[in-house]
N, CA, C and O atoms as a DFTB+ gen file, in Angstrom:
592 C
 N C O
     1  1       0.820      -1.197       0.000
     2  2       0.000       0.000       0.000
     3  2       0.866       1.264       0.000
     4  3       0.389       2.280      -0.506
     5  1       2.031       1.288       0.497
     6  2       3.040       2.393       0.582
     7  2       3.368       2.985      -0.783
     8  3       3.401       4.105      -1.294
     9  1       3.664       1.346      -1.247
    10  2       4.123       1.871      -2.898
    11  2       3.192       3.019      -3.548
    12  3       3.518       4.189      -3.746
    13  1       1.706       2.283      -3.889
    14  2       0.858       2.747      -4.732
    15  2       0.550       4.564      -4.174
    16  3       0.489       5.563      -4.891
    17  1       0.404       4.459      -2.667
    18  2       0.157       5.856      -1.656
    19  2       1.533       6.663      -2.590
    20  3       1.283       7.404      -3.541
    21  1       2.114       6.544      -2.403
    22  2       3.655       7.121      -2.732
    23  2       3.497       7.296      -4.237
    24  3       3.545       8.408      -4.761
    25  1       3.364       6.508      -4.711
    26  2       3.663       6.890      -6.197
    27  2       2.630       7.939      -6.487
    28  3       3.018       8.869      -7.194
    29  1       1.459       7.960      -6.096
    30  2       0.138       8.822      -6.231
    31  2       0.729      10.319      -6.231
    32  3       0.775      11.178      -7.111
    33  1       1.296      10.281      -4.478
    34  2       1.809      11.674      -4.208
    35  2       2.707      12.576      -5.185
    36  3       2.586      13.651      -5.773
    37  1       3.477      11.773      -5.075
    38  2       5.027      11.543      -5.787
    39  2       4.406      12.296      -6.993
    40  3       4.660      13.477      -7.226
    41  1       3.687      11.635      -7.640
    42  2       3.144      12.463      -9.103
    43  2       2.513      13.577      -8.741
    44  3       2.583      14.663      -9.316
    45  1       2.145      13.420      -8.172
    46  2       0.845      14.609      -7.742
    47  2       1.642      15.968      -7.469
    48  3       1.180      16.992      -7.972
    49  1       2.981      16.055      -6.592
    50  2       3.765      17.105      -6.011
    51  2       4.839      17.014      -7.559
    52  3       5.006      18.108      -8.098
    53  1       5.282      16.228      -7.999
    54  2       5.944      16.728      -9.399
    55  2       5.262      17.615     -10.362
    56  3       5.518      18.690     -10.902
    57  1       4.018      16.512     -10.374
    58  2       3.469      17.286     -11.304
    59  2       3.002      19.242     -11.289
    60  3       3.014      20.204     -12.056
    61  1       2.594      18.861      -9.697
    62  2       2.350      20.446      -9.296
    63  2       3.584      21.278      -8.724
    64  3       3.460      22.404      -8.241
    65  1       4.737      20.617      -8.832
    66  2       5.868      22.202      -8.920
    67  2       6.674      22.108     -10.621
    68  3       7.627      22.865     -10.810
    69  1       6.302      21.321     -11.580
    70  2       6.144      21.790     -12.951
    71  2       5.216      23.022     -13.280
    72  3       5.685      23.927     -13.970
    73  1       3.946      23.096     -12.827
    74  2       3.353      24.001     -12.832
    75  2       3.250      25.383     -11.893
    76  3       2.598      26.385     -12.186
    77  1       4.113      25.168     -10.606
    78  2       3.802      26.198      -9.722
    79  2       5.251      26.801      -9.497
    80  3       5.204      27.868      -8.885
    81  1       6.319      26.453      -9.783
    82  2       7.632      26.648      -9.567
    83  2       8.002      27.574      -9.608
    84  3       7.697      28.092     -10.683
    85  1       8.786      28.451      -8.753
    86  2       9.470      29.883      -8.910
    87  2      11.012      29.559      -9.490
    88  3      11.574      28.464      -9.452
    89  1      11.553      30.843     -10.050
    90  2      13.254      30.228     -10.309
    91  2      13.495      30.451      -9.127
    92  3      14.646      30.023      -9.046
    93  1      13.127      30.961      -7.754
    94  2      13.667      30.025      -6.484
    95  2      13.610      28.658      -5.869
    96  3      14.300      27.960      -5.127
    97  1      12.328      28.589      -6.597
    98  2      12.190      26.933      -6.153
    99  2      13.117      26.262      -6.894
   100  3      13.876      25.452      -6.360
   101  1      13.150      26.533      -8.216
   102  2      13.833      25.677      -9.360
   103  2      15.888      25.789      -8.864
   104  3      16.795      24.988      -9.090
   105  1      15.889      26.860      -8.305
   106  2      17.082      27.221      -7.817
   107  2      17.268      25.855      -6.645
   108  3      17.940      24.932      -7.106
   109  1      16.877      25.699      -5.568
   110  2      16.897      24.880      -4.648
   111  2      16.325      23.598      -4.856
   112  3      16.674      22.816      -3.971
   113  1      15.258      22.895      -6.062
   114  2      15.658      21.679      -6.213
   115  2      16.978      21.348      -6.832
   116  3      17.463      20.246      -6.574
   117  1      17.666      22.239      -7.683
   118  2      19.193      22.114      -8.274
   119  2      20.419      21.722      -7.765
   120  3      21.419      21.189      -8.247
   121  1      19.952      22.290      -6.199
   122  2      21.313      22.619      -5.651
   123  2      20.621      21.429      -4.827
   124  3      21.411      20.591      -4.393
   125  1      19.785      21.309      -4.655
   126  2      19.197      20.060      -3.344
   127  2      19.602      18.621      -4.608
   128  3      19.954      17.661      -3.923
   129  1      19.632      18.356      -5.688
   130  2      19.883      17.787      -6.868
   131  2      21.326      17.478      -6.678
   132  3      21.687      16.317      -6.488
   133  1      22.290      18.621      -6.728
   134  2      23.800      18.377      -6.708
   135  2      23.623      17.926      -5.692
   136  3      23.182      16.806      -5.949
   137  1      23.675      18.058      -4.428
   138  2      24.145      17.634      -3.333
   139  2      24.164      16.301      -2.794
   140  3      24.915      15.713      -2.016
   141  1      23.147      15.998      -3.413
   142  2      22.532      14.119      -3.445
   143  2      23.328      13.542      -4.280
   144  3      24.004      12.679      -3.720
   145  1      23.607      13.694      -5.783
   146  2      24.869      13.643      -6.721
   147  2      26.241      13.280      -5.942
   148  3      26.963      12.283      -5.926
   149  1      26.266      14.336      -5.407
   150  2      27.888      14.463      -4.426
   151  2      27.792      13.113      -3.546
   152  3      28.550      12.152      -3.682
   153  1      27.046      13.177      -2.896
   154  2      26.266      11.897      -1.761
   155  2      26.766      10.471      -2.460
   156  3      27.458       9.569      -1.989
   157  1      26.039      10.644      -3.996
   158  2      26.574       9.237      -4.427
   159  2      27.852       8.917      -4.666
   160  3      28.288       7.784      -4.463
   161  1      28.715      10.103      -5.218
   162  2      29.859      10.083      -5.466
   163  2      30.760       9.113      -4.223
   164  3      31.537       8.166      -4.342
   165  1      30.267       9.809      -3.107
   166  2      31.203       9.467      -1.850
   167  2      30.726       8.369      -1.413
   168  3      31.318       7.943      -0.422
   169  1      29.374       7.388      -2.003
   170  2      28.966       5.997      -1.435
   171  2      28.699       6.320       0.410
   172  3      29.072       5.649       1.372
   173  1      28.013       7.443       0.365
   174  2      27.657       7.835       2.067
   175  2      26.312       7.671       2.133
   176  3      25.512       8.578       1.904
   177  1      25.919       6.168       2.540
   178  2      24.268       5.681       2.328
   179  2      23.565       6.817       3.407
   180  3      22.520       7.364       3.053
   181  1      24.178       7.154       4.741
   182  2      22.994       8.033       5.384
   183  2      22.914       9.229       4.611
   184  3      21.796       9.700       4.406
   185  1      23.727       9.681       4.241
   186  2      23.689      10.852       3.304
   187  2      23.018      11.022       2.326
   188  3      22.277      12.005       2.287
   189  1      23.077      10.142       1.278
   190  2      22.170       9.689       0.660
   191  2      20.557       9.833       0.986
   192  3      19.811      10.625       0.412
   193  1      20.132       8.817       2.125
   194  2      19.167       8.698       2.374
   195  2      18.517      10.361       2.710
   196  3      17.633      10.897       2.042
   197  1      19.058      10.832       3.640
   198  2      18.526      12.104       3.738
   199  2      18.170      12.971       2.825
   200  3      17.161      13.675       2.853
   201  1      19.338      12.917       1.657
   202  2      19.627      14.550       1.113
   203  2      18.435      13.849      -0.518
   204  3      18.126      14.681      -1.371
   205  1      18.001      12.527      -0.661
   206  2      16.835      12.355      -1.384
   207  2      15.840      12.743      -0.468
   208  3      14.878      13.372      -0.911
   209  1      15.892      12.519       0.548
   210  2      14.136      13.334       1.085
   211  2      14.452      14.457       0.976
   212  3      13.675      15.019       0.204
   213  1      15.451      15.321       1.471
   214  2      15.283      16.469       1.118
   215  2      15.247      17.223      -0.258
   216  3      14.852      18.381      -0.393
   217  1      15.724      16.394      -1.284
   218  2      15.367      16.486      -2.559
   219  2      13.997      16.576      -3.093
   220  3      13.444      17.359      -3.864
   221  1      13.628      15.546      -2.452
   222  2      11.914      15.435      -2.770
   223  2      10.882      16.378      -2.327
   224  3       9.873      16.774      -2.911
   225  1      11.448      16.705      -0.938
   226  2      10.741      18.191      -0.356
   227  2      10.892      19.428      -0.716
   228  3      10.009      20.266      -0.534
   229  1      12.226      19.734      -1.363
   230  2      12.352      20.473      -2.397
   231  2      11.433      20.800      -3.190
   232  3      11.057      21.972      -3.190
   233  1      10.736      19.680      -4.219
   234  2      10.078      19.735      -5.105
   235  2       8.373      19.806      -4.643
   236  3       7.432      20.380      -5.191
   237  1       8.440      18.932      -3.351
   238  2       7.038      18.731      -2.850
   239  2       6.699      20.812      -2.652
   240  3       5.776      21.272      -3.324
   241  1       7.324      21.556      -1.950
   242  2       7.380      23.010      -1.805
   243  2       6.948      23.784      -2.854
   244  3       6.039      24.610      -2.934
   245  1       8.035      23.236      -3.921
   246  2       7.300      23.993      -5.160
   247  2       6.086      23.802      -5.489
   248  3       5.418      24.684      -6.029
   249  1       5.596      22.533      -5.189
   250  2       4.338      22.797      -5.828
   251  2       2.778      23.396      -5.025
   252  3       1.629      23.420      -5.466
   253  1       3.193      23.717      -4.048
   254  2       2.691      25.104      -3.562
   255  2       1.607      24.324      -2.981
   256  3       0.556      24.880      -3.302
   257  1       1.370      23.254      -2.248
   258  2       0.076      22.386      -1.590
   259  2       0.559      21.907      -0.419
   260  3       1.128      20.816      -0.390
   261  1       0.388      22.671       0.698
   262  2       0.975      22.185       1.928
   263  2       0.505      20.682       2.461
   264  3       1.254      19.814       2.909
   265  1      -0.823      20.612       2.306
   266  2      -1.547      19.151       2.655
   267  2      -0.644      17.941       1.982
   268  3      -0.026      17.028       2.530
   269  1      -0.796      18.265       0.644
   270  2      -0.064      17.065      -0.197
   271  2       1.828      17.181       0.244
   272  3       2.508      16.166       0.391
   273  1       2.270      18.297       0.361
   274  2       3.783      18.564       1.177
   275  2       3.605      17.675       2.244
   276  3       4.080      16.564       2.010
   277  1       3.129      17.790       3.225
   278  2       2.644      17.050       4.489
   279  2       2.513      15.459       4.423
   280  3       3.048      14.636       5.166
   281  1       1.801      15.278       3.517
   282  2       1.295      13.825       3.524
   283  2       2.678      13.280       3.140
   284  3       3.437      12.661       3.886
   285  1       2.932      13.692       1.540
   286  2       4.273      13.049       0.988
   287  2       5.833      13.217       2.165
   288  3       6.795      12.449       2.181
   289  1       5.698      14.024       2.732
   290  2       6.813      13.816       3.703
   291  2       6.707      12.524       4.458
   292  3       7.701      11.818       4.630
   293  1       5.421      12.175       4.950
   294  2       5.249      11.044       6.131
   295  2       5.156       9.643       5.117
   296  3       5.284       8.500       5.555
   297  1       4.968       9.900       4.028
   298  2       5.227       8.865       3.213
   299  2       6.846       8.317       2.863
   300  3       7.374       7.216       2.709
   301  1       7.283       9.702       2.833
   302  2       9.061       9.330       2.579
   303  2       9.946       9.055       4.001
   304  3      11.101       8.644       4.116
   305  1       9.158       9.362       4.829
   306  2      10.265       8.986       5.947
   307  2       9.559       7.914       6.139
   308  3      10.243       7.006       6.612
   309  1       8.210       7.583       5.923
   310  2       8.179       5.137       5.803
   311  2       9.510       5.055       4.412
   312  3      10.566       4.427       4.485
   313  1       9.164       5.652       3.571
   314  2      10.426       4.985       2.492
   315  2      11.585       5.231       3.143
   316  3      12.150       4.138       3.115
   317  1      12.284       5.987       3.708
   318  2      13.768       5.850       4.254
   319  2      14.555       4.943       4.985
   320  3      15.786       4.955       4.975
   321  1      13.840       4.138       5.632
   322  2      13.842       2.741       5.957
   323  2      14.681       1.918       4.761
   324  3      15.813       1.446       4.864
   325  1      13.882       1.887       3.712
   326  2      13.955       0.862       2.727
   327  2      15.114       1.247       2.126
   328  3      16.198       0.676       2.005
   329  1      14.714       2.297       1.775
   330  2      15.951       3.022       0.998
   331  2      17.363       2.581       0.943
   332  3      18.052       2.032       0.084
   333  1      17.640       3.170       2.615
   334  2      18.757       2.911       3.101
   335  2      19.260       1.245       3.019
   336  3      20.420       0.935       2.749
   337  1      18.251       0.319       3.279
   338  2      18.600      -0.854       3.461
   339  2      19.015      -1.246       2.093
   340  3      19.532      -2.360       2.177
   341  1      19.016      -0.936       1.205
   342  2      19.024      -1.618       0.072
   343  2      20.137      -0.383      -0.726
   344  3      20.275      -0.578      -1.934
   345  1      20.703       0.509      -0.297
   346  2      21.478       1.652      -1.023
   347  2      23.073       1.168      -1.316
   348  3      23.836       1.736      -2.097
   349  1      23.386      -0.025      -0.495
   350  2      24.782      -0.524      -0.769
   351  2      24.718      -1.572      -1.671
   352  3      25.605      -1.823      -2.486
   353  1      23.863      -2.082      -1.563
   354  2      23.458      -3.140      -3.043
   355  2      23.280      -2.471      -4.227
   356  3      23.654      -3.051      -5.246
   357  1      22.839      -1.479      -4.312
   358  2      22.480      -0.422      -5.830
   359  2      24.102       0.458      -5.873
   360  3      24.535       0.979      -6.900
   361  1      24.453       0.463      -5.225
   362  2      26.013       1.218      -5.346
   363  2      26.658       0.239      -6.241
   364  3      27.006       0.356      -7.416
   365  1      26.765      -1.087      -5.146
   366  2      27.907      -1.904      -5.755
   367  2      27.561      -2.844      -6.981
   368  3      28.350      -3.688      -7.405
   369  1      25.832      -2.529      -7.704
   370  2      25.704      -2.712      -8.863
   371  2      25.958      -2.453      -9.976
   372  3      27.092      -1.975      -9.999
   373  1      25.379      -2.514     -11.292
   374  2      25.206      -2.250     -12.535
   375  2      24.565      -1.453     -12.167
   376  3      25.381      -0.561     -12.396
   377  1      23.415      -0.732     -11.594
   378  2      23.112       0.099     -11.351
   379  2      23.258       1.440     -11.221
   380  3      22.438       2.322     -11.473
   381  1      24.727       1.554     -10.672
   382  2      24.571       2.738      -9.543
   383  2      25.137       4.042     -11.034
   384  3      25.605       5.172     -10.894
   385  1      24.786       3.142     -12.551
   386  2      25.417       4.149     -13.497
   387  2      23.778       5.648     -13.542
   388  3      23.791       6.864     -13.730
   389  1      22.450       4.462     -13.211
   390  2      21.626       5.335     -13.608
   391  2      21.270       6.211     -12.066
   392  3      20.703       7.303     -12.036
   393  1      21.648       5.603     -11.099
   394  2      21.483       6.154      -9.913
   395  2      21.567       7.645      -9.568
   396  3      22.657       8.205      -9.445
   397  1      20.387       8.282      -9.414
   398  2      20.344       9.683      -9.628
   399  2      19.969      10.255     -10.729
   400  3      19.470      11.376     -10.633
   401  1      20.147       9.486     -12.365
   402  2      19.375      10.164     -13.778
   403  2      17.825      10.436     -13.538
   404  3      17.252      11.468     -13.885
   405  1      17.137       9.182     -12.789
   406  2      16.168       9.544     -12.306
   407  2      15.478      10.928     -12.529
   408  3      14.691      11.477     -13.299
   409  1      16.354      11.218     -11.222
   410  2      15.876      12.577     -10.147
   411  2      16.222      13.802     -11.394
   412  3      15.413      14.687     -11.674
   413  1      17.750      13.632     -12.146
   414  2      17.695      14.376     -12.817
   415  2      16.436      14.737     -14.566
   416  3      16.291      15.652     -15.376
   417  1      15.945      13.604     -14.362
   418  2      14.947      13.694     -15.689
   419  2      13.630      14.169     -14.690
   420  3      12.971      15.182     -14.924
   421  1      13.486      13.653     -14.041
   422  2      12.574      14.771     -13.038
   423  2      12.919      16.182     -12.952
   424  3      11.880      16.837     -12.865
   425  1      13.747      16.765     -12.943
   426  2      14.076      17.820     -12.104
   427  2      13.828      19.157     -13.517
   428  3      13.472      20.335     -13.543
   429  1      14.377      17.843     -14.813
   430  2      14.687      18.899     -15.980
   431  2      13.264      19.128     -16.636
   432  3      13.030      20.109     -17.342
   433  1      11.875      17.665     -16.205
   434  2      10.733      18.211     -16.144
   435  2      10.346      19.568     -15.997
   436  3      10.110      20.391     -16.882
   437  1      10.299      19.732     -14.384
   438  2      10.050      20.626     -13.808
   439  2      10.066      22.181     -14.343
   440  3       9.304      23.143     -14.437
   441  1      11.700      21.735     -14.692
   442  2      12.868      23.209     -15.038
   443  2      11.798      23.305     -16.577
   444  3      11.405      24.462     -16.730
   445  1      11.374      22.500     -17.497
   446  2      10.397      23.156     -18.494
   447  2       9.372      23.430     -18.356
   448  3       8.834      24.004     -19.303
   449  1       8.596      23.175     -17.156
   450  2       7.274      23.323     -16.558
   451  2       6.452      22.522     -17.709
   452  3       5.460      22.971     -18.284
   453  1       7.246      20.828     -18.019
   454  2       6.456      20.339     -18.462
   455  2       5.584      19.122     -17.449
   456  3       6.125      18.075     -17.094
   457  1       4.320      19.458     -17.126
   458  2       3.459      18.556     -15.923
   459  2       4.047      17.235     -16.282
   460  3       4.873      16.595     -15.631
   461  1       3.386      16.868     -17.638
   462  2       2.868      15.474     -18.422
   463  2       4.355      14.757     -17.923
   464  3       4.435      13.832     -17.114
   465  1       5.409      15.369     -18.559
   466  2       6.700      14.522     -18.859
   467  2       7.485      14.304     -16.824
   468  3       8.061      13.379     -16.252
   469  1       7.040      15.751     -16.384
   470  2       7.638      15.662     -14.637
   471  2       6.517      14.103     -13.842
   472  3       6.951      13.182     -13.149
   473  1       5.590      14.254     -14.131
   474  2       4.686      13.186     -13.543
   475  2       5.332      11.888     -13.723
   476  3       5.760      11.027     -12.954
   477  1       5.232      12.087     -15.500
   478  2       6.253      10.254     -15.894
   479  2       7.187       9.995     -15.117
   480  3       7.423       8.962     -14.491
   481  1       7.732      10.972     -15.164
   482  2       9.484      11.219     -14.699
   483  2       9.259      10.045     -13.091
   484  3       9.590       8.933     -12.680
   485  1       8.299      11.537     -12.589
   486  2       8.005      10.676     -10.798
   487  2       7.913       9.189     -11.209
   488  3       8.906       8.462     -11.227
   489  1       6.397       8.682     -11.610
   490  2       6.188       7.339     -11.565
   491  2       7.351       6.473     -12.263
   492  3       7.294       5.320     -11.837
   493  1       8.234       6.625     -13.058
   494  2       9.464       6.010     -13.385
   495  2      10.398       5.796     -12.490
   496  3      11.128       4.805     -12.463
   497  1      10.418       7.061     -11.436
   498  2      11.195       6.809     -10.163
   499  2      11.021       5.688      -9.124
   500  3      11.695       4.837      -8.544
   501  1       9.477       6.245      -9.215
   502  2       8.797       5.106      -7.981
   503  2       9.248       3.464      -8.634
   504  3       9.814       2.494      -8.131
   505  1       8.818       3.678      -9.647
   506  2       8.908       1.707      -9.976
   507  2      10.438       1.256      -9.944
   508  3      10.918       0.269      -9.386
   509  1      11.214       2.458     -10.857
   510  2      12.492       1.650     -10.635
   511  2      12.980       1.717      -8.723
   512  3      13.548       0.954      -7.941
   513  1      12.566       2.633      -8.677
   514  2      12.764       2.325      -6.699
   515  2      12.028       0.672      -6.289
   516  3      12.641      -0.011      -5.469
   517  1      10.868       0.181      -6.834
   518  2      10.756      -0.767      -6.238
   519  2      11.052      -1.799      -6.882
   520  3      10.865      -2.907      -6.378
   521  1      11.603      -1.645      -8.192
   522  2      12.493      -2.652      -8.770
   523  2      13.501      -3.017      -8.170
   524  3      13.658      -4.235      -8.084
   525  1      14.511      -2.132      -7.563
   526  2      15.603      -1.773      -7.049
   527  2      15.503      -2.727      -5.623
   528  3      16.300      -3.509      -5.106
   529  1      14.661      -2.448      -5.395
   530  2      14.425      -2.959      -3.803
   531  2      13.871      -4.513      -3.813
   532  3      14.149      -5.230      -2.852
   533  1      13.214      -4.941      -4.726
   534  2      13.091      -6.357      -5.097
   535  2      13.599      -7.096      -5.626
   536  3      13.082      -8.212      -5.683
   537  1      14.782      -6.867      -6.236
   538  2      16.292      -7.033      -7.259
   539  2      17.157      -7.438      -5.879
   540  3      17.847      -8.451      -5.770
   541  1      16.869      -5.939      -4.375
   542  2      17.904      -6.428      -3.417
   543  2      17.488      -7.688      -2.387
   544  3      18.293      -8.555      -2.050
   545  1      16.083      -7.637      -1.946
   546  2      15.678      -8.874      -1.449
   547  2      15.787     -10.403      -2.123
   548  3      16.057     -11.435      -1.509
   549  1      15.543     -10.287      -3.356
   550  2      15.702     -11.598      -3.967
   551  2      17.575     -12.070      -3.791
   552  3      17.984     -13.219      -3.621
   553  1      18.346     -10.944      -3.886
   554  2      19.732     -11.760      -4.224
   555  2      20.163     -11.650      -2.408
   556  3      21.144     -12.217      -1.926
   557  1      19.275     -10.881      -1.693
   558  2      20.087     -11.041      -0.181
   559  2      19.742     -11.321       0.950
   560  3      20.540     -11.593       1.847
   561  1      18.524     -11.296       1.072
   562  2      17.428     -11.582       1.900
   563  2      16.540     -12.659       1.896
   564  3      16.032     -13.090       2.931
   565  1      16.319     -13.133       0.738
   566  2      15.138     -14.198       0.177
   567  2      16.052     -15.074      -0.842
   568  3      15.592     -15.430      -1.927
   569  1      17.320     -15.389      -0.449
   570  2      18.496     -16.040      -1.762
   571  2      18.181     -17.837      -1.265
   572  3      18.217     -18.811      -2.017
   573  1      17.925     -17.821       0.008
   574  2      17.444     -19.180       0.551
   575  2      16.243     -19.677       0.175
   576  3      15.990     -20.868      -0.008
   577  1      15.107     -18.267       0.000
   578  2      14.046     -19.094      -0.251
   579  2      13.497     -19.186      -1.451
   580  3      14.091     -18.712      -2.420
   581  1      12.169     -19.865      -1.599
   582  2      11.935     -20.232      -3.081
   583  2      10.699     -18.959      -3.106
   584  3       9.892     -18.447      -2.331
   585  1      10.944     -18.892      -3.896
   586  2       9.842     -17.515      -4.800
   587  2       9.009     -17.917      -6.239
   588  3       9.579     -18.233      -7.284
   589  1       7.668     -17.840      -6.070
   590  2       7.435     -18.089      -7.281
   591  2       6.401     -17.272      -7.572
   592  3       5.917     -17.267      -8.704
C-alpha cells in the first residue's frame, strides 16, 4: 500500500511544482539535486538517504500544496527505511550508473514546466525504486528461499 500511496503523491507534487515553480524553487531543487549527486559520489548511504528526502521536499514546496507537502513527507520517511537498506546493493551494482538520472529527468521536467513529462518522470522513479528494492531482497534476503 506504501508503494501505490507514494507513487500517487510523488506524481501529484511533481506534477504540481512543474506548474507552480518559482526560479527560487527551481534554484533549490538544483542545488538540493547536486548535493545528493555528491552523496553518491562518496557511497555515504545516510547521506544519501537524507539529502533524497530532502530532494523530494524540495520539489514537494514547489508545488505550492501544503496538505499534499505534508502527507508526501510522512510517506518518505516510511520509504527511508527501505531506501537505506538496500542503497549498498544499488552502489555496488550495474546500477549505480543510472542512480540519480532519475531525479535528474525529473528535475529537468520541472525546469520546463512540463506537468505530463515531470509526472512520468516521478512514476518512473517510484517503480524503478521498487524494482531496485526487489532485485535487493531476492539476491540477499530471500536467496534461501523459493519464490514463485
Amino acid at each position: 500500500m506504501l508503494g501505490k500511496a507514494k507513487d500517487l503523491i510523488q506524481r501529484a507534487v511533481t506534477r504540481l511544482a512543474a506548474l507552480q515553480r518559482t526560479d527560487e524553487d527551481l534554484a533549490r531543487i538544483r542545488a538540493a539535486e547536486a548535493t545528493y549527486m555528491d552523496s553518491i559520489t562518496q557511497g555515504d548511504f545516510q547521506a544519501m538517504t537524507e539529502l533524497n528526502k530532502t530532494l523530494h521536499m524540495e520539489i514537494a514546496r514547489a508545488g505550492k500544496n501544503p496538505y499534499l507537502t505534508s502527507y508526501y513527507e510522512k510517506l518518505l520517511g516510511e520509504g527511508q527505511r527501505l531506501l537505506h537498506l538496500h542503497f549498498d546493493y544499488v552502489i555496488s551494482s550495474a546500477s549505480q550508473t543510472k542512480l540519480g538520472r532519475d531525479h535528474e529527468e525529473i528535475v529537468e521536467a520541472i525546469a520546463a514546466r512540463d506537468a505530463d513529462a515531470a509526472e512520468n518522470a516521478a512514476h518512473e522513479h517510484t517503480m524503478l525504486f521498487q524494482r531496485r528494492f526487489l532485485d535487493f531482497m531476492q539476491q540477499n534476503l530471500t536467496s534461501q528461499m523459493k519464490i514463485s
